[in-house]
Each structure stands twice: as structure tokens, then as C-alpha cells.
C-alpha positions as CSV (number, residue, x, y, z in Angstrom):
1,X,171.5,-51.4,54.4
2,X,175.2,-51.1,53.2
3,X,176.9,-48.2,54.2
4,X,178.3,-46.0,51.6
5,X,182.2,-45.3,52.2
6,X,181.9,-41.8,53.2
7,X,178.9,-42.6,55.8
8,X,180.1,-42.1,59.6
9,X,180.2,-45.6,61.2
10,X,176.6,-44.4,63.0
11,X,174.8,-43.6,60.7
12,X,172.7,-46.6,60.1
13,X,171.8,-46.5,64.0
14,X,171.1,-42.4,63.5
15,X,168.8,-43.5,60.7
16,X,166.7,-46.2,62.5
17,X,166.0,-43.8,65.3
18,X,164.9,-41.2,63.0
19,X,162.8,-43.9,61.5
20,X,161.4,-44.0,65.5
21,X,161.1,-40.5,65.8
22,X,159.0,-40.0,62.8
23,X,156.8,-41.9,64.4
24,X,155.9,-38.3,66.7
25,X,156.5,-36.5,63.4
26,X,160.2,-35.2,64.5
27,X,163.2,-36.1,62.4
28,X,164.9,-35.9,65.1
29,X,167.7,-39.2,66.4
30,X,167.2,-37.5,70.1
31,X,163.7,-38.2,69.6
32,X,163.7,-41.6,68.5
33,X,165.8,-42.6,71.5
34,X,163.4,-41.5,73.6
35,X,160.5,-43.0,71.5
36,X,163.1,-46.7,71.6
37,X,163.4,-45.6,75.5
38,X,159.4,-45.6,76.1
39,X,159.3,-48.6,74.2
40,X,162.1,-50.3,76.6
41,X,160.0,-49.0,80.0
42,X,156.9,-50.0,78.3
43,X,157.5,-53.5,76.8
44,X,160.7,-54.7,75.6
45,X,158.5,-56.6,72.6
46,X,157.9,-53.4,71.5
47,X,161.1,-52.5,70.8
48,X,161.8,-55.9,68.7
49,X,158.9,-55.3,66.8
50,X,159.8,-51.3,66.1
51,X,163.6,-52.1,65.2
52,X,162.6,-55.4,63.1
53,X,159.7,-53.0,61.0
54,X,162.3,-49.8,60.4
55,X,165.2,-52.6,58.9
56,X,162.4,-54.4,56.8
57,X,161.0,-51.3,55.5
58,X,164.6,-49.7,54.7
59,X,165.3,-52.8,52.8
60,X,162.5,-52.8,51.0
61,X,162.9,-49.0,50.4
62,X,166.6,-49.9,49.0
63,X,165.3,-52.7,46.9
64,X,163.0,-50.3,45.1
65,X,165.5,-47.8,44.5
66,X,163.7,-45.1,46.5
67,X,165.6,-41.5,47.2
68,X,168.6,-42.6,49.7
69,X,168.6,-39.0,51.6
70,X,164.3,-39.7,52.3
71,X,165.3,-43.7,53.7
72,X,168.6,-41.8,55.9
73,X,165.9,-39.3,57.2
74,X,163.6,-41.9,58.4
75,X,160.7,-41.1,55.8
76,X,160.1,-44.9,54.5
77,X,161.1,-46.8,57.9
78,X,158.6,-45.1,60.5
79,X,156.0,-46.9,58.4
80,X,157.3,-50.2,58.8
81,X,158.1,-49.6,62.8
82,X,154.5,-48.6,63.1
83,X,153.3,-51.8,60.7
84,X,155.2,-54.3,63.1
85,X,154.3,-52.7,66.1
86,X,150.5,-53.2,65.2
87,X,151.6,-57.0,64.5
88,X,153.2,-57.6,67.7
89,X,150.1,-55.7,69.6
90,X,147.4,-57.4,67.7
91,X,148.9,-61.2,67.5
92,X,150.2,-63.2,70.7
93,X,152.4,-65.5,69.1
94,X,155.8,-64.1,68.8
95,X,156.8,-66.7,66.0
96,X,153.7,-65.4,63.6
97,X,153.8,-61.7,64.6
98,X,157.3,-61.6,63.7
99,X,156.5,-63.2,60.6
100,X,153.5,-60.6,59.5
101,X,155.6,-57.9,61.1
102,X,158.5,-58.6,58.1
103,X,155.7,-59.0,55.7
104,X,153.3,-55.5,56.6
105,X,156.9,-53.7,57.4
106,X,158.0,-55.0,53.6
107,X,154.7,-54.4,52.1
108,X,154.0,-50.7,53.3
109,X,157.5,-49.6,52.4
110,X,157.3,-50.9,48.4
111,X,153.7,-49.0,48.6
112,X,154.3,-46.1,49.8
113,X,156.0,-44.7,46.2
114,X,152.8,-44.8,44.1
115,X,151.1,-44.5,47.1
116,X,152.9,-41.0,48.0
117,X,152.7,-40.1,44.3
118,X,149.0,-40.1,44.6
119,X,148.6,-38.2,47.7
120,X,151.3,-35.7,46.6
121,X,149.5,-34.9,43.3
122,X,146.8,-34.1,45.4
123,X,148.7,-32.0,48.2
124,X,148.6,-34.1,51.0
125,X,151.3,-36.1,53.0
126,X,151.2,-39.9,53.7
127,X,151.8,-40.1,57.4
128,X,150.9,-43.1,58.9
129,X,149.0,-44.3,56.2
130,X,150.8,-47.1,54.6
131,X,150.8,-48.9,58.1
132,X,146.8,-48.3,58.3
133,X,146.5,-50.3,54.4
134,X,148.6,-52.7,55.4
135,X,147.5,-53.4,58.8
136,X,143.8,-53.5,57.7
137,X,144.5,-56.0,54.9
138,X,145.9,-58.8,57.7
139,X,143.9,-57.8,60.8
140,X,140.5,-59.5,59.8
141,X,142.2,-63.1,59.3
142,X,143.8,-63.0,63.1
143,X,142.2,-63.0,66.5
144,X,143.4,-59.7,67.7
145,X,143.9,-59.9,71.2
146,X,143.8,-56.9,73.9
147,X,145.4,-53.5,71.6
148,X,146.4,-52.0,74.5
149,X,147.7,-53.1,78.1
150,X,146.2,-50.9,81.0
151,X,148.0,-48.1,82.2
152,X,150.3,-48.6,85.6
153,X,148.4,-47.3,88.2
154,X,150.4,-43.7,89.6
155,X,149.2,-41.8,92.9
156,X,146.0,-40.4,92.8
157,X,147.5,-36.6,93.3
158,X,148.2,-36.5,90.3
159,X,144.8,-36.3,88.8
160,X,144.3,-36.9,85.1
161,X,147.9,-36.6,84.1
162,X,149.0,-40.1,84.1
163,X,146.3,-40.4,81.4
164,X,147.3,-37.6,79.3
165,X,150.5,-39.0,79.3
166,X,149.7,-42.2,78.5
167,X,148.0,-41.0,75.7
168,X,151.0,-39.5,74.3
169,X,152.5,-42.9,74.9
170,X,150.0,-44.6,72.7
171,X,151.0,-42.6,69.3
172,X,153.7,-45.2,69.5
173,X,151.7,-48.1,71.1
174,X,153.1,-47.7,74.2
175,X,151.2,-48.2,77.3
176,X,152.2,-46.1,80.4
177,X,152.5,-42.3,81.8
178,X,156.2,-43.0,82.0
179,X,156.5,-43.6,78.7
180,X,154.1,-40.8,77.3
181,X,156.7,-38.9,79.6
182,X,159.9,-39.7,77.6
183,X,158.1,-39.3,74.3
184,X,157.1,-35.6,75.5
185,X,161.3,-35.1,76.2
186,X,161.9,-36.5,73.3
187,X,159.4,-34.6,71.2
188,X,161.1,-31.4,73.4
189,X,164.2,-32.5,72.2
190,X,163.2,-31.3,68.2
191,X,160.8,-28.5,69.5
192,X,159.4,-27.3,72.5
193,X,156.5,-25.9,70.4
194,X,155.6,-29.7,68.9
195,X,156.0,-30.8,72.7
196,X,153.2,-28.2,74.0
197,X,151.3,-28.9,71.0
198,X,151.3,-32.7,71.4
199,X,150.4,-32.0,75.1
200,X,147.7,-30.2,74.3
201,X,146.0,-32.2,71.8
202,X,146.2,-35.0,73.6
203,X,144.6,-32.9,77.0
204,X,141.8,-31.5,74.1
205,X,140.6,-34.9,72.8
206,X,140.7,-36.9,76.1
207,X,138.5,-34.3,77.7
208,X,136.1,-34.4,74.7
209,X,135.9,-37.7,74.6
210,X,135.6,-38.7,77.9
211,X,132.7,-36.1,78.5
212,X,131.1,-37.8,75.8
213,X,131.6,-41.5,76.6
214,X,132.7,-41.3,80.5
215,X,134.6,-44.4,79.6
216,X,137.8,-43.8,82.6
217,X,139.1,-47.0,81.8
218,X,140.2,-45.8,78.4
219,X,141.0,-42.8,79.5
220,X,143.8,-44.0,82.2
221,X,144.9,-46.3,79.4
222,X,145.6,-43.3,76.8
223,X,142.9,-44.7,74.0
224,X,141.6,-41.4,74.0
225,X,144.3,-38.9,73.4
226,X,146.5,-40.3,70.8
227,X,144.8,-39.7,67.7
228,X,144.3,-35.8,68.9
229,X,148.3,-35.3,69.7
230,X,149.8,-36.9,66.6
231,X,146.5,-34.2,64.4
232,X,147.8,-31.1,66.8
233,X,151.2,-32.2,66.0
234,X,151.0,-32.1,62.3
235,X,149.5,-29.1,62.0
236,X,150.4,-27.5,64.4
237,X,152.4,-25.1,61.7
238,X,148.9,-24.0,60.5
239,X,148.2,-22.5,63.7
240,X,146.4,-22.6,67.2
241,X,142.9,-22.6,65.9
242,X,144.0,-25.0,62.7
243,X,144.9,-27.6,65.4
244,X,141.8,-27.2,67.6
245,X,139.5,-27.8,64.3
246,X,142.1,-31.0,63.4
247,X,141.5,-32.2,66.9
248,X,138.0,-31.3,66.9
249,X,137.5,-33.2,63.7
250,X,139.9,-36.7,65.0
251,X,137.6,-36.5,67.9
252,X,134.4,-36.9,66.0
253,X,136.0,-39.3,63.5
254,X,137.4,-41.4,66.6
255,X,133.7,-41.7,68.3
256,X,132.4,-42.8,64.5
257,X,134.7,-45.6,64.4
258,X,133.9,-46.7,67.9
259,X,129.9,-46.5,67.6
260,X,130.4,-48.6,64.3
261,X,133.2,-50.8,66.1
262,X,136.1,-50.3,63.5
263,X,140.1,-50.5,64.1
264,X,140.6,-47.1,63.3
265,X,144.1,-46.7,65.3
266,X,145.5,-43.7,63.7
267,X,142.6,-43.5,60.7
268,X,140.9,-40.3,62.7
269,X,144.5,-38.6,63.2
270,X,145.3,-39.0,59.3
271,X,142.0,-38.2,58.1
272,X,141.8,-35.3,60.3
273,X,144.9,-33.7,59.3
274,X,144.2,-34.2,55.5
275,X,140.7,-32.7,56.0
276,X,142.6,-29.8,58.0
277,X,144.8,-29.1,55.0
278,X,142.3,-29.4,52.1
279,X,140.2,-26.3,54.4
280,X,143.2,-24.4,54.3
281,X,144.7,-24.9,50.8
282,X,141.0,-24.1,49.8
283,X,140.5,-20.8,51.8
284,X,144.2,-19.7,50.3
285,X,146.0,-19.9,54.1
286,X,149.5,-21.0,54.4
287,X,150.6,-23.4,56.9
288,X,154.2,-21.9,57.8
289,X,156.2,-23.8,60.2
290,X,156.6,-21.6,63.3
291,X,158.0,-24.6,65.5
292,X,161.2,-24.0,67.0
293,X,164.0,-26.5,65.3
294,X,167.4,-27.9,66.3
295,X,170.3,-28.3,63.6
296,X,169.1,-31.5,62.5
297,X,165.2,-30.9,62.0
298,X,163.2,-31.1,59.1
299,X,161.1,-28.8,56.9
300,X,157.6,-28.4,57.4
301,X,155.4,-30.7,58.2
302,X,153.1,-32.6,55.6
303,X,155.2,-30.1,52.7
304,X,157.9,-30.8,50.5
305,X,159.8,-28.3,48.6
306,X,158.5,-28.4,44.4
307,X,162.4,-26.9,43.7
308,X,164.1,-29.4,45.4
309,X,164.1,-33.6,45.6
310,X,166.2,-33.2,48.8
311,X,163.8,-31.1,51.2
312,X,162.8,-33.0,53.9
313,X,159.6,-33.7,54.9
314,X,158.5,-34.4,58.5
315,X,155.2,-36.3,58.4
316,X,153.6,-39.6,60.0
């Protein structure tokens, strides 16, 4: 994007790792670096994939005239580094996953207006769900190899929390407890309330689900957590026992989707918090952010302000 003369020289690198740290829900350019840092320890593909989706989708966002201050704050690019980053996971060929990853990054950004519209209308958020259209329209025409890559092995001391971390790590389709690790700093970095909330979602679904299934395998890989930390995450202003229903509910959706052997990737997490919020809005509770903020945080999550186009909003 062409910088505007009064923009600090920065600005367009501040923006992409906001686009990053939306990712976790957290407009936050400390957070993104850690989220760019994860991918970097993980696999430096990842990284490619998640700078060449947030530049495709803040085109595309230009091109279509969308609001400036929502594109600066990382609201239309965190889509398109989630849309490559599901290309570059789901194809081997670096040549064609760049090529979808242009095309999914492009498409999710020009949908997400009407497609925000809609949802807005009805009082719900967007989060990831322009990557999940997208993504679902190319997947069944490719051979999608392995999603994830196993979790590093780390000493057996320290019980199940390599796998809680990796499950933090997969929000962002990383795939080790060092990364889930710098994503938890860098969610700590916006809020040490998101940070113990994320923790703790990912802790509640992974125990859930692996007393269900027993599956260890996907447990030590973070396939289990994910979906719960990004639902605790955004609504976690609702409350403690708002989150434990969201999880509860991204838990239940998650097993669906593996009996019947869809790609749900964050489908339970989005579902889940829109579910949430519909139960709350309809028993006449607020969701007030109590989550501690630096400076340059955002508003609520899932919420923008009716009175003013330039709240922020801080949703996946």
C-alpha cells in the first residue's frame, strides 16, 4: 500500500504485524511479532505464506476502497495471512500454494465488506470466517497433504504442557510448544487477562477432548486445543463462565466435525463464539471488556461502536 505523506516510515510494517496479531484477536504490533517469531521457530514457509496473504488482502482491501484506519489496524489483512497459511499447509508445491495463497488472500479480503455487512446487521463479528469460505471453496479440488507437522518432542517432566502449548501454536498453524510459547508472550504483551484466558481454553478443550477420544498423538501435536483458545479468547469479555460454555460448545462442534470427517479448522471456534453471543444478547447480558489493555489496543472484542466508524474492533 502507498503510504500517505504524514504516515511514519513504519507504518506499513506496524500494520502487517497487526494484521498477524489479529490472528490471536490482539491489535497489538508486539503481538504479531511474536505470532511472525513462532512462525520463524516453527517453519520459515509459514512466515512467506502469512506476509504474502496480509499484502494480498490489504491490496485488495485498498482496491475496494474499504475504511483505511480498519486495513492500518489489521482488520482486513489477518484474513488473508490465515487464507495463505491454509494454502501453504494444505498444498506441497510451493509454486501453486503461492499461487492460491494470492488468490484465497485476494478473494477473502473483497468479501469480507458484504460479508461483514451481513453478520453486523445481525450482531455478530466476522473473525476468521472469510478464510473458512474461501478455504473451503479450493480445498476439495487439491490433495491436501498432512495439516499439521508433529509436535518436537520436549522432556517428559514436563507433562502435558508442551501440548497445551502447541495448541496455542496452532491458532496460527504453527506446530511446536516453542512457538505456542511466543504466541502466549505475545498475547501477554496486549493483555495478561487474554494470555490466561487463551491458556485456559486451550488446557479446557484438550482435556475434554482427549478424555473423549484418548487420541495422544493429536494432543502432543496441539489439534485439540486451538479451536477452544481462540472461543475463550473472544469472549473472554463476557465472562469466566461465558467462556467455559463457548469452549464447551467448540468442543462438541470440533468432535462433530471429526466423527463426520470435515475440515473444520477454526469452523467450531467461530461458530462457538457466535452461538456464545446470540445466548447473551438474548438473555439481555453485556459482554464488557474487562481485559487489561496497553496504549495501542483495541475496543472490545466482536463490538464495534454504532456512534463512531473509527472504533476499533478486535476479532478473528
Amino acid at each position: 500500500m502507498p503510504a500517505a505523506p504524514h504516515e511514519k516510515p513504519l507504518d506499513a510494517l506496524r500494520t502487517l504485524l497487526r494484521s498477524f496479531g489479529q490472528i490471536v484477536l490482539q491489535r497489538n504490533a508486539a503481538t504479531g511479532a511474536c505470532v511472525l517469531a513462532a512462525w520463524l521457530v516453527s517453519d520459515a514457509r509459514l512466515a512467506c505464506a502469512a506476509f504474502t496473504g496480509a499484502i494480498a488482502a490489504n491490496v485488495g482491501a485498498m482496491l475496494r476502497g474499504y475504511d483505511c484506519t480498519d486495513t492500518r489496524n489489521g482488520l482486513h489483512g489477518f484474513n488473508g495471512a490465515l487464507a495463505a497459511l491454509a494454502a501453504f499447509t494444505f498444498i506441497s508445491d510451493d509454486a501453486r500454494a503461492m499461487a492460491v495463497a494470492i488468490l484465497a488472500a485476494t478473494a477473502a479480503a473483497w468479501l469480507l465488506g458484504p460479508w461483514e455487512r451481513l453478520l453486523r446487521s445481525r450482531g455478530q463479528g466476522f473473525y476468521s470466517s472469510p478464510c473458512l469460505l474461501v478455504t473451503w471453496a479450493w480445498l476439495p479440488f487439491v490433495r491436501p497433504v498432512s495439516a499439521h507437522a508433529p509436535a518436537s518432542e520436549m522432556p517428559g517432566w514436563l507433562g502435558p504442557l508442551p501440548g497445551l502449548l502447541a495448541g496455542i501454536a496452532q491458532t496460527s498453524f504453527a506446530s511446536s510448544a516453542l512457538a505456542g510459547a511466543l504466541i502466549v508472550v505475545g498475547i501477554a504483551f496486549s493483555s495478561m487477562r487474554a494470555a490466561r484466558f487463551a491458556l485456559a481454553g486451550a488446557a479446557l478443550a484438550s482435556s475434554a477432548q482427549w478424555l473423549v477420544a484418548a487420541d495422544s498423538a493429536s494432543f502432543d501435536a496441539g489439534l485439540l486445543g486451538f479451536n477452544g483458545a481462540l472461543t475463550a479468547l473472544a469472549v473472554a469479555d463476557c465472562g469466566v463462565l461465558a467462556a467455559l460454555a463457548g469452549v464447551g460448545v467448540s468442543v462438541a462442534l470440533q468432535q462433530a466435525t471429526l466423527f463426520y470427517g470435515v475440515p473444520a479448522l477454526t469452523a467450531p471456534f467461530v461458530v462457538a463464539t457466535w452461538t456464545t453471543r446470540r445466548i447473551m444478547r438474548d438473555t439481555r447480558r453485556t459482554c464488557t471488556n474487562g481485559a487489561e489493555r496497553s496504549p495501542d489496543d483495541s475496543v472490545a472484542v466482536g463490538h464495534r461502536k454504532q456512534a463512531s466508524r473509527a472504533a476499533l474492533l478486535r476479532e478473528r
